[in-house]
GUGU-682683 format. One record per atom (N, C-alpha, C): x, z, y; atom name; residue number from 0; residue in one letter. Coordinates in pm, whole numbers, plus 50000, padded with zeros to 5 digits. Each point is the difference from the previous one (the first is absolute). Layout:
BEGIN
<u->X w->Z v->Y atom->CA nr->NUM rest->A>
...
This chain:
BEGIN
<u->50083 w->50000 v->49882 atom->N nr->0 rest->X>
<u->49917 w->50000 v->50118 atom->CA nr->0 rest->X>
<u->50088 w->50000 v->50124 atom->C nr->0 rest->X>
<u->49947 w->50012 v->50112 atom->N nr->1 rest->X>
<u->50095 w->49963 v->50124 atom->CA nr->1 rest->X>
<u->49987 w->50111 v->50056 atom->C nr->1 rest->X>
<u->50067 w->49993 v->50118 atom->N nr->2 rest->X>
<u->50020 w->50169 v->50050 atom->CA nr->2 rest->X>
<u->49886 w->49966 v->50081 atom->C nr->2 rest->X>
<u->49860 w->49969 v->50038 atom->N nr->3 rest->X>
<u->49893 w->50022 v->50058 atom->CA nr->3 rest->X>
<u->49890 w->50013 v->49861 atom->C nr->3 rest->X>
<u->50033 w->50027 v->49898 atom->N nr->4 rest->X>
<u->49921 w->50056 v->49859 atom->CA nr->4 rest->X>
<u->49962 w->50164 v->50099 atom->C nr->4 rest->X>
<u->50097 w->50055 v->49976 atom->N nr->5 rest->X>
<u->49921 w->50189 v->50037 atom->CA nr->5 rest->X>
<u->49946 w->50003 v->50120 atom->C nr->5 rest->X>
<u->50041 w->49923 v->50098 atom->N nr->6 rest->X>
<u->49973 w->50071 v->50133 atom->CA nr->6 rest->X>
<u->49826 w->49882 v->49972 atom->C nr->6 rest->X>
<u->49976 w->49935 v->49925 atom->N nr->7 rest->X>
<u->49883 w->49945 v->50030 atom->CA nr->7 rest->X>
<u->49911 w->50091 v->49917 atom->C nr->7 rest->X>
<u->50049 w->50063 v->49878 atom->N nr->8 rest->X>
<u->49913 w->50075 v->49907 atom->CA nr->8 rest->X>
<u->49982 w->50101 v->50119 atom->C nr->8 rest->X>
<u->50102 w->50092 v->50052 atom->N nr->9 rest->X>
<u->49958 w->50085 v->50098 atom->CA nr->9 rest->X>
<u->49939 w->50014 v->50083 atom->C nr->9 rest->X>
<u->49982 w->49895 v->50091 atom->N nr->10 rest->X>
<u->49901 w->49975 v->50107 atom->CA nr->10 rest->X>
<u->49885 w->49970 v->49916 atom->C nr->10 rest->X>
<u->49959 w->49994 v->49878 atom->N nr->11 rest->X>
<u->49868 w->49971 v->49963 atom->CA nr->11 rest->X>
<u->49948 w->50132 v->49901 atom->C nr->11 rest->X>
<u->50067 w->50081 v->50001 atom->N nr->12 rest->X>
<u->49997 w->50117 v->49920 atom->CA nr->12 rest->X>
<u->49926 w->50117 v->50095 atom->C nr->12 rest->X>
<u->49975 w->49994 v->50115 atom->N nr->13 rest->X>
<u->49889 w->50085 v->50094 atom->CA nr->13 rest->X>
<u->49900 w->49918 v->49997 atom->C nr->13 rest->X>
<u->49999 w->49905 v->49948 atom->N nr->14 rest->X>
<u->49826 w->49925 v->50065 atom->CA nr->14 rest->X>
<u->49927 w->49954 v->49871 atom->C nr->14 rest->X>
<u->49921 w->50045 v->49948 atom->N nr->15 rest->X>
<u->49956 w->50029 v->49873 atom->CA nr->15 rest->X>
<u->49910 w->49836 v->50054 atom->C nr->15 rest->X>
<u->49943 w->50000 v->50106 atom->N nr->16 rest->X>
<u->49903 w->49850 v->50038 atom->CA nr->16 rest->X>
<u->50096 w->49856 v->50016 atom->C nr->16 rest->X>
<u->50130 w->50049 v->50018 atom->N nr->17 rest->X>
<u->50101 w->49883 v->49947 atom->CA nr->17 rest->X>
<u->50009 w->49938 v->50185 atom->C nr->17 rest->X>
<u->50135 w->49968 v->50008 atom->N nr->18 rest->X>
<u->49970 w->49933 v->50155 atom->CA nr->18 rest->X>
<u->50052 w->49854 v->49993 atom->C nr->18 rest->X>
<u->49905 w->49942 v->50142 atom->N nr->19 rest->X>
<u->50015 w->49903 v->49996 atom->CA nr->19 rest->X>
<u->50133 w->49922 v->50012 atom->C nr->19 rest->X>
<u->50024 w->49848 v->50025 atom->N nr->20 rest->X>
<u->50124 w->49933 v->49943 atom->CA nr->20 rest->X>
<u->50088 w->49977 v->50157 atom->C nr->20 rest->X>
<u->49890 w->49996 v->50099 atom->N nr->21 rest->X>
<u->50085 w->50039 v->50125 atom->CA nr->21 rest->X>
<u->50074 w->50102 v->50036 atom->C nr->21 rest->X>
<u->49916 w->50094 v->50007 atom->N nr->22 rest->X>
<u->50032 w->50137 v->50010 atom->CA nr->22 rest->X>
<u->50105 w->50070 v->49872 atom->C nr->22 rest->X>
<u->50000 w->49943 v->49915 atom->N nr->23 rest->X>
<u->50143 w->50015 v->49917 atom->CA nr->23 rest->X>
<u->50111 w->49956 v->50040 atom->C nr->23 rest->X>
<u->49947 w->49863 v->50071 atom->N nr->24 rest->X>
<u->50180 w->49911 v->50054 atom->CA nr->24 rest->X>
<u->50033 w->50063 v->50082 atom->C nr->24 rest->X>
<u->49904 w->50065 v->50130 atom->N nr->25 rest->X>
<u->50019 w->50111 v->50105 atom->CA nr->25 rest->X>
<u->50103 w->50083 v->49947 atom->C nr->25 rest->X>
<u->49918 w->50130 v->49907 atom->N nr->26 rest->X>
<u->50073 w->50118 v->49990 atom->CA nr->26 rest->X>
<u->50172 w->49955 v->49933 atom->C nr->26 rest->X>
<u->49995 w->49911 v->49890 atom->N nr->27 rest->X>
<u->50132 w->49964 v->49934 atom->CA nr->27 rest->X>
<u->50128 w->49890 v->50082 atom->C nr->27 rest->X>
<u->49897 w->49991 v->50102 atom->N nr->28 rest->X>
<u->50067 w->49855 v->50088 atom->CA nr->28 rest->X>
<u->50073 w->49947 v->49925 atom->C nr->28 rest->X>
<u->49894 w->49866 v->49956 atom->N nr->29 rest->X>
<u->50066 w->49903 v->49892 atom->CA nr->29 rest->X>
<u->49857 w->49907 v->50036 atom->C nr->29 rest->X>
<u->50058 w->49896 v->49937 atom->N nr->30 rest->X>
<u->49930 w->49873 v->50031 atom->CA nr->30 rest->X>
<u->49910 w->49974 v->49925 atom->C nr->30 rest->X>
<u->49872 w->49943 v->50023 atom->N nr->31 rest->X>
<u->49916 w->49988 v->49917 atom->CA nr->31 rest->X>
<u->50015 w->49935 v->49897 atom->C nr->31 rest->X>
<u->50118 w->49920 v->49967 atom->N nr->32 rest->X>
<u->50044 w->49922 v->49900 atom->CA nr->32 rest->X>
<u->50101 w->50068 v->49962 atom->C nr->32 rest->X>
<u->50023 w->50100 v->49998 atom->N nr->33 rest->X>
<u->50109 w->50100 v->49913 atom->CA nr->33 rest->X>
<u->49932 w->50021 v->49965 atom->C nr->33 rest->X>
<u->49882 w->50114 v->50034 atom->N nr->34 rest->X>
<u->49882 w->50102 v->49970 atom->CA nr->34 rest->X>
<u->49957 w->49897 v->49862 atom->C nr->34 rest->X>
<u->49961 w->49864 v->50057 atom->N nr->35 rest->X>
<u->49898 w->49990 v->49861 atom->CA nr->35 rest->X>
<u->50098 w->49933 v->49871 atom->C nr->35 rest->X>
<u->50096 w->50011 v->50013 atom->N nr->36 rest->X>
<u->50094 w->49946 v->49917 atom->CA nr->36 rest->X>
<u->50055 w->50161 v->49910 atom->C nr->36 rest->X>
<u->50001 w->50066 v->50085 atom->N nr->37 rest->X>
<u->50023 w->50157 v->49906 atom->CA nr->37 rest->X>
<u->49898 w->49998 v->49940 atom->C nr->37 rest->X>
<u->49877 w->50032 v->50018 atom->N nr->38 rest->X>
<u->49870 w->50030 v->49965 atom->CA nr->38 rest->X>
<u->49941 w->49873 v->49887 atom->C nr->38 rest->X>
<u->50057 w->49910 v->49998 atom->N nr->39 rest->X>
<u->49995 w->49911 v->49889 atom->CA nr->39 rest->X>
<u->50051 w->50016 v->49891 atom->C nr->39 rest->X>
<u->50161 w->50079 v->50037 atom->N nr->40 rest->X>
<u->50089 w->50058 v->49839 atom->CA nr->40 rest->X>
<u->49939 w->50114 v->49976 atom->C nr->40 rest->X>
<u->49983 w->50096 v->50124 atom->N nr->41 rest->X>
<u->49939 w->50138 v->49961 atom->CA nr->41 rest->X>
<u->49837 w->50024 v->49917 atom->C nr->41 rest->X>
<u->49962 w->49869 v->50039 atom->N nr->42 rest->X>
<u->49807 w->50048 v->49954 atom->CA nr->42 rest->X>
<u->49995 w->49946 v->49839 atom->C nr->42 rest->X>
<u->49917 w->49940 v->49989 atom->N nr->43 rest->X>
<u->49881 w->50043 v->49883 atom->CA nr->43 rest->X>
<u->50019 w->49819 v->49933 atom->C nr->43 rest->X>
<u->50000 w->49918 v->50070 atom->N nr->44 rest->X>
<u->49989 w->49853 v->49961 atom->CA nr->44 rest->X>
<u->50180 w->49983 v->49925 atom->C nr->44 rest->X>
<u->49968 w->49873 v->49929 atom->N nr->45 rest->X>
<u->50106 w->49970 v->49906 atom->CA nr->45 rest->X>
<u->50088 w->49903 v->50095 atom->C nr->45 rest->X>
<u->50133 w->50021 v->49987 atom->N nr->46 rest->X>
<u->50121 w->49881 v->50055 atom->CA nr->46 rest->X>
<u->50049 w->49919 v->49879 atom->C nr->46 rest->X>
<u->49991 w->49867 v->50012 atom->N nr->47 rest->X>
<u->50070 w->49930 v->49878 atom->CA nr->47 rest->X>
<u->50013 w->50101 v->49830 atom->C nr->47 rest->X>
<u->49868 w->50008 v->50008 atom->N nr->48 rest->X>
<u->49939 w->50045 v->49889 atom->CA nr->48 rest->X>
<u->50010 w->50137 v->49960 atom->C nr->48 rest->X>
<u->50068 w->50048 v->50084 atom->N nr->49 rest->X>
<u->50026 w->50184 v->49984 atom->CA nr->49 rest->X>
<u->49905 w->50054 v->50110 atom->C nr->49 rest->X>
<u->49936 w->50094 v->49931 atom->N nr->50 rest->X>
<u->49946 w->50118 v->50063 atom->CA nr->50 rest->X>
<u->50050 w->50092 v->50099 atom->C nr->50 rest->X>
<u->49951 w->49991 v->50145 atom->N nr->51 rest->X>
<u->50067 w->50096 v->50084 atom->CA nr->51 rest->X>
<u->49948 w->50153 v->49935 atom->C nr->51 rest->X>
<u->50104 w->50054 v->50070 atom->N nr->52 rest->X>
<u->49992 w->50190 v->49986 atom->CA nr->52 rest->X>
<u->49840 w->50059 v->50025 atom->C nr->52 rest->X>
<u->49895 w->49915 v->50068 atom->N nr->53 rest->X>
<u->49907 w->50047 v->50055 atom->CA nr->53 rest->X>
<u->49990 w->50150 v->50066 atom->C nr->53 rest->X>
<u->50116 w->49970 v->50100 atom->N nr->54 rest->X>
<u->49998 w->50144 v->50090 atom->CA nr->54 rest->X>
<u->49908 w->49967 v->50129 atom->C nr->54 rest->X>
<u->49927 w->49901 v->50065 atom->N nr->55 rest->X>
<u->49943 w->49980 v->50057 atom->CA nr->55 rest->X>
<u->49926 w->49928 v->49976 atom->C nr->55 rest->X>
<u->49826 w->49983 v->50056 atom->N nr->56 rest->X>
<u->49974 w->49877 v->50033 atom->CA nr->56 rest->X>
<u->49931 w->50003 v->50135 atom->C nr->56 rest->X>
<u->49984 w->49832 v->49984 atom->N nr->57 rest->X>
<u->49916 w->49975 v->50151 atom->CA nr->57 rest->X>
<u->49864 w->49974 v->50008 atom->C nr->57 rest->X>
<u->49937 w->50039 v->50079 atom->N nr->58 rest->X>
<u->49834 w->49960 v->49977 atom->CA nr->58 rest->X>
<u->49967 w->49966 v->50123 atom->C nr->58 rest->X>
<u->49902 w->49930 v->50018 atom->N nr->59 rest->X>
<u->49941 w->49974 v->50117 atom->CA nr->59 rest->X>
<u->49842 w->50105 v->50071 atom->C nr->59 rest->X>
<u->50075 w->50030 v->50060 atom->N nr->60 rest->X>
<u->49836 w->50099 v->50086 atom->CA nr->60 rest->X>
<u->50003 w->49967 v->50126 atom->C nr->60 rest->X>
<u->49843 w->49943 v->49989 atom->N nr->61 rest->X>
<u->49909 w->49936 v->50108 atom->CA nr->61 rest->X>
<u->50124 w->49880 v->50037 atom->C nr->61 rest->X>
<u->50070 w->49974 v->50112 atom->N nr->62 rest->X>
<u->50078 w->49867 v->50002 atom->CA nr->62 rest->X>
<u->50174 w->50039 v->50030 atom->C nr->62 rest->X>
<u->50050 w->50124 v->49977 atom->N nr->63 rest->X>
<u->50114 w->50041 v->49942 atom->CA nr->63 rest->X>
<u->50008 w->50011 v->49888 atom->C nr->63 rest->X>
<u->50132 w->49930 v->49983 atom->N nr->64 rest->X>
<u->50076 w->50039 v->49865 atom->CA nr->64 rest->X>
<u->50058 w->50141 v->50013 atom->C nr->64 rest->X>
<u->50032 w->50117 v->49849 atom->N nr->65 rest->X>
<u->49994 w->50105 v->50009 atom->CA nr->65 rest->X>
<u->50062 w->50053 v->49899 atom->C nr->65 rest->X>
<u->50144 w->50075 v->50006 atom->N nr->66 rest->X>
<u->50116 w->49955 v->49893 atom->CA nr->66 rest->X>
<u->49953 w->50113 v->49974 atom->C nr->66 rest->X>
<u->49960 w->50103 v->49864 atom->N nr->67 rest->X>
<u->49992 w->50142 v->49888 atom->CA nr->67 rest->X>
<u->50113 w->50021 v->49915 atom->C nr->67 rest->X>
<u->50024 w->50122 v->50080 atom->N nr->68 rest->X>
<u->50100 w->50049 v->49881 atom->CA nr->68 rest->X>
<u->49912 w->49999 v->49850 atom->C nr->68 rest->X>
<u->50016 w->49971 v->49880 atom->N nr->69 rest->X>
<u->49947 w->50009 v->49859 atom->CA nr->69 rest->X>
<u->50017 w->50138 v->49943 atom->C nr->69 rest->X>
<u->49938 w->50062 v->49925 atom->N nr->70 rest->X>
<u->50066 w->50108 v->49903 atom->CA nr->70 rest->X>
<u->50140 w->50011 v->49932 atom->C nr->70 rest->X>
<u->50041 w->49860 v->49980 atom->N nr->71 rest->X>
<u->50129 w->49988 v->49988 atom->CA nr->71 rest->X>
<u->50108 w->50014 v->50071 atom->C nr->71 rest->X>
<u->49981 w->49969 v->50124 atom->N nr->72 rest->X>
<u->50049 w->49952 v->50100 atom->CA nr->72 rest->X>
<u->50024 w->50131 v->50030 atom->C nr->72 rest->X>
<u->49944 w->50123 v->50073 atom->N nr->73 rest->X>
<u->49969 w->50131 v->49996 atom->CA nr->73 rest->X>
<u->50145 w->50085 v->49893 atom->C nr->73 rest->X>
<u->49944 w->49912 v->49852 atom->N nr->74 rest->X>
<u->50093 w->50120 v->49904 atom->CA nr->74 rest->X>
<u->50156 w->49944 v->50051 atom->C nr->74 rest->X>
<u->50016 w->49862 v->49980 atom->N nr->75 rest->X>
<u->50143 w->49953 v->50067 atom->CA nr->75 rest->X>
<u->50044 w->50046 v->50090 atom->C nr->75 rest->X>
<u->49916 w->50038 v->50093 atom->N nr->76 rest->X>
<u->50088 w->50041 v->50130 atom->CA nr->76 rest->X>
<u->49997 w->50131 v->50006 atom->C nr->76 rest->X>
<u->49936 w->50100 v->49897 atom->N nr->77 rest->X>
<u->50045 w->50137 v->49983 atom->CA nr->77 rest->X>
<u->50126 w->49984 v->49909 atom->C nr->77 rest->X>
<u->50027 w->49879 v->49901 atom->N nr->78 rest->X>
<u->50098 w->50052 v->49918 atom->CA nr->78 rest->X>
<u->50143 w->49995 v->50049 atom->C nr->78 rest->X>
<u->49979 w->49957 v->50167 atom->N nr->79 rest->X>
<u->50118 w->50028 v->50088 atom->CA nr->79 rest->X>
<u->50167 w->49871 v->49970 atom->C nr->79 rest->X>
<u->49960 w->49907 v->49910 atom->N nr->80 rest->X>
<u->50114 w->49909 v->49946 atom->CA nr->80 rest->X>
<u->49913 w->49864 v->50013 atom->C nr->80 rest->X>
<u->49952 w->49970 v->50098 atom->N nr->81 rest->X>
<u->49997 w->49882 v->50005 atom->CA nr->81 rest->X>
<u->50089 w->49902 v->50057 atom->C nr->81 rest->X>
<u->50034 w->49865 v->49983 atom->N nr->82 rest->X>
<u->50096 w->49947 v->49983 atom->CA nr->82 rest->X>
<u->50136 w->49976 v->49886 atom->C nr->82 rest->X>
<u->49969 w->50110 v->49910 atom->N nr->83 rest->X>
<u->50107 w->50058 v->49914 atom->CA nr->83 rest->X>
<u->49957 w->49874 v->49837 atom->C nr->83 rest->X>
């Protein structure tokens, strides 16, 4: 994973309603095309036939997109070695 793996689990680890994809590039200041390029290895959908980690996903509410930390996502970033 890249070194914006924890600090994105973290910023999504207070907001149980998941925040939106602006307001993520805000707090992490990173580009919306970093953001959704992490969140593509980090979530739930498959890359060239492998299964991501499903530590996040994204959903859409009302006409924001809206990145959730997962239950998984949650235990990973308590088990304090991500990246490892």
């Amino acid at each position: 994973m890249s070194e914006l793996t924890e600090p994105l689990l973290a910023a999504l680890a207070g907001e149980p309603a998941g925040v939106s994809l602006p307001r993520l590039c805000k707090r992490l200041r990173v580009r919306m095309s970093m953001l959704l390029r992490e969140l593509a290895w980090i979530g739930e959908d498959a890359i060239g036939g492998e299964a991501g980690p499903g530590w996040v996903r994204v959903e859409t509410q009302g006409e924001s997109l809206v990145a959730i930390l997962t239950e998984r996502g949650r235990e990973r970033l308590t088990q304090g070695d991500i990246g490892r």
